[in-house]
Each structure stands twice: as structure tokens, then as C-alpha cells.
C-alpha positions in Angstrom: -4.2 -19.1 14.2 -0.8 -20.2 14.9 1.2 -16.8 14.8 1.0 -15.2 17.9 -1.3 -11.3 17.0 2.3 -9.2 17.3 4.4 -11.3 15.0 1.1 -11.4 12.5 0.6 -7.4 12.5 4.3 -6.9 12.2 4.4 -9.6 9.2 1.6 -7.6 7.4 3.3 -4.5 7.9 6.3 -5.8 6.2 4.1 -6.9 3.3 2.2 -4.1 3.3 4.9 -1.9 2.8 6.3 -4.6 0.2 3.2 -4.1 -2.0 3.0 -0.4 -1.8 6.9 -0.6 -3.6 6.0 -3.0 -6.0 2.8 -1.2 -6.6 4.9 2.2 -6.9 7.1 0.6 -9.4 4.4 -0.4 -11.5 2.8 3.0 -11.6 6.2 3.8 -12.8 6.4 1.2 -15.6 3.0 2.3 -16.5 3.7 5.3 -17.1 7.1 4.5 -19.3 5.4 2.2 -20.9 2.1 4.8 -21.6 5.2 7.4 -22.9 7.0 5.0 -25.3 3.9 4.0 -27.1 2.2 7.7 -26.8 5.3 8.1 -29.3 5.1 5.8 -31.2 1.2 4.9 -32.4 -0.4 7.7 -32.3 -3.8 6.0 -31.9 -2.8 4.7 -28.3 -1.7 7.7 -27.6 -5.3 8.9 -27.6 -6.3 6.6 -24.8 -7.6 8.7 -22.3 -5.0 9.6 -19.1 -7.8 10.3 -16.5 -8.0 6.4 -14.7 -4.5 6.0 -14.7 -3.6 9.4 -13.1 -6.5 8.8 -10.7 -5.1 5.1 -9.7 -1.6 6.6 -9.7 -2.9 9.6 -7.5 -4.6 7.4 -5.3 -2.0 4.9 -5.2 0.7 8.2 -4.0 -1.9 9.3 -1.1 -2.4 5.5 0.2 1.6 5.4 0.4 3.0 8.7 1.1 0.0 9.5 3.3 -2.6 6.7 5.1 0.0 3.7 5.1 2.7 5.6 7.4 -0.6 5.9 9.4 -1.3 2.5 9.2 2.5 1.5 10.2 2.3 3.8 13.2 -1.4 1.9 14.1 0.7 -1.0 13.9 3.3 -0.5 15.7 1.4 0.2 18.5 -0.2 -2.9 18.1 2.5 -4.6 18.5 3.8 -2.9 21.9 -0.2 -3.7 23.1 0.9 -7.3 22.3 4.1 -7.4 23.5 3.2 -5.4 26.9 0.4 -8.2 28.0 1.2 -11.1 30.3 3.9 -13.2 28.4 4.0 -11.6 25.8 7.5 -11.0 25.2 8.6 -14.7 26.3 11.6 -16.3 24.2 12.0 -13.5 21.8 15.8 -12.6 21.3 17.5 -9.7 22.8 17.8 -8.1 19.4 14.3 -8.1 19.7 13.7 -6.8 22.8 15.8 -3.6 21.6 13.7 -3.3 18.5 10.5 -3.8 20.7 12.1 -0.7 23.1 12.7 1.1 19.8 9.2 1.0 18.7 8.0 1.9 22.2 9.9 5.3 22.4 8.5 5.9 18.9 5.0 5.2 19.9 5.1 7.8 23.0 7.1 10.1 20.8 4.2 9.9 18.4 1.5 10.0 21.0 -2.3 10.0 19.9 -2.3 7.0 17.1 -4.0 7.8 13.9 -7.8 7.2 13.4 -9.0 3.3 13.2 -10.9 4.9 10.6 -7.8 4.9 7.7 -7.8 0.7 7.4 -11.6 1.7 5.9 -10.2 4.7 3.8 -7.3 2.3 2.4 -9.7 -0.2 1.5 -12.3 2.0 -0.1 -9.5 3.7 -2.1 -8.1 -0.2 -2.7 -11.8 -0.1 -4.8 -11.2 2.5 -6.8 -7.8 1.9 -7.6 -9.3 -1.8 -8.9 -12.2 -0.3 -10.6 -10.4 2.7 -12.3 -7.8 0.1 -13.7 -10.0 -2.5 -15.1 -12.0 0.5 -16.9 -8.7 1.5 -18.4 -7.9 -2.1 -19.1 -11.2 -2.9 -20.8 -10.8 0.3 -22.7 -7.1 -0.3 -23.7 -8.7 -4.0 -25.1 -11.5 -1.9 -26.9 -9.1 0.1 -28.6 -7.1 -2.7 -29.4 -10.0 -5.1 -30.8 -10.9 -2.1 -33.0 -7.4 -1.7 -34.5 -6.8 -4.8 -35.1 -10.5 -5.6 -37.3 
């Protein structure tokens, strides 16, 4: 309640795009990690590939595809903010170019993307969590059964 709405959008942009790396390099790690013991127990290597491909595949079409979307949404955002009454008092002049920088982006861009792709992220978010804890619960399965 504190932040003023631009510096908030702008924030979760940032973290937004944050997550998507760290998210990426994860998928990557999985997959390593998915390679190195495919090789070398060949029980694990029978795990089934179809949840993790889909949460990678999914994972590749909400960052390559709906969150530059999402960033362009919010950078508009922010120039709606900034453009009201106010709005841009005591921010810094390298601010004020960054704010003009988005702007020409924005009309460069013209017609924003859909509202509509915050509700696709999230319902792709679900499967992603869904498709992972299956594989998770299955990796545990396995695991349990080796083990006794």
C-alpha cells in the first residue's frame, strides 16, 4: 500500500523476469541431472520423460512467449502511471529518460497484448505445479520401491 502502482508493476516485472531465469536454469539442471543418472541406474532411467518435457515445454512458451507480453502490458502500465497528475514528482532525471524510453517503445509497439495472458500464465503456472509434483511423487515411488 506504500509503493506508489508504477514503481510496484515495475518491481514485479523485475522479479518476474528473475524467476523465469532461475526457473530456466532449473529446467536446465533437471535435465543434467535426468541425463547423468539416465546413465548411470538404469532403473531411473525408466522414469517416464512426459511431465518433465511438458513443465519444461510450458515453462519455454510462458518465457519466450506470454512473459515478453506481460513485460510489454507492463510497461504500459507504468507510462499510465507515470502520465497522471503527479505522477512523475521527485523521480531522478535518469528516470525520466528511462520513463521516455519506455514511452517510445509503447507507441512503437502500439496495440498492447490481451489482458487475457496474466490468466493464460497462471493457468499454465497450474500445470507446471501439477505436472511436477506427479513426477515428484513418482520419482519418490520409484525410489521407496528400490530401496524395500
Amino acid at each position: 500500500p506504500f509503493l506508489r502502482k508504477y514503481i510496484a508493476v515495475d518491481v514485479g516485472r523485475h522479479v518476474f523476469a528473475a524467476l523465469n531465469a532461475v526457473e530456466l536454469g532449473l529446467a536446465l539442471a533437471m535435465w543434467l541431472g535426468r541425463s547423468l543418472v539416465a546413465h548411470a541406474a538404469v532403473g531411473a532411467a525408466k522414469l517416464s520423460l512426459v511431465l518433465p518435457a511438458v513443465a519444461t515445454t510450458l515453462l519455454l512458451i510462458e518465457a519466450f512467449y506470454i512473459s515478453p507480453k506481460l513485460h510489454v502490458r507492463a510497461k504500459a502500465q507504468i507510462v499510465k502511471e507515470m502520465e497522471k497528475p503527479g505522477g512523475d514528482d521527485n523521480i531522478s532525471s535518469e528516470e525520466v529518460n528511462d520513463l521516455r524510453s519506455i514511452q517510445e517503445e509503447i507507441k512503437i509497439i502500439g496495440s498492447l497484448p490481451s489482458p487475457r495472458w496474466h490468466v493464460v500464465y497462471v493457468a499454465l503456472e497450474l500445470i507446471k505445479v501439477i505436472c511436477l509434483g506427479r513426477f515428484v511423487a513418482t520419482v519418490w515411488r520409484h525410489a521407496a520401491s528400490a530401496a524395500g
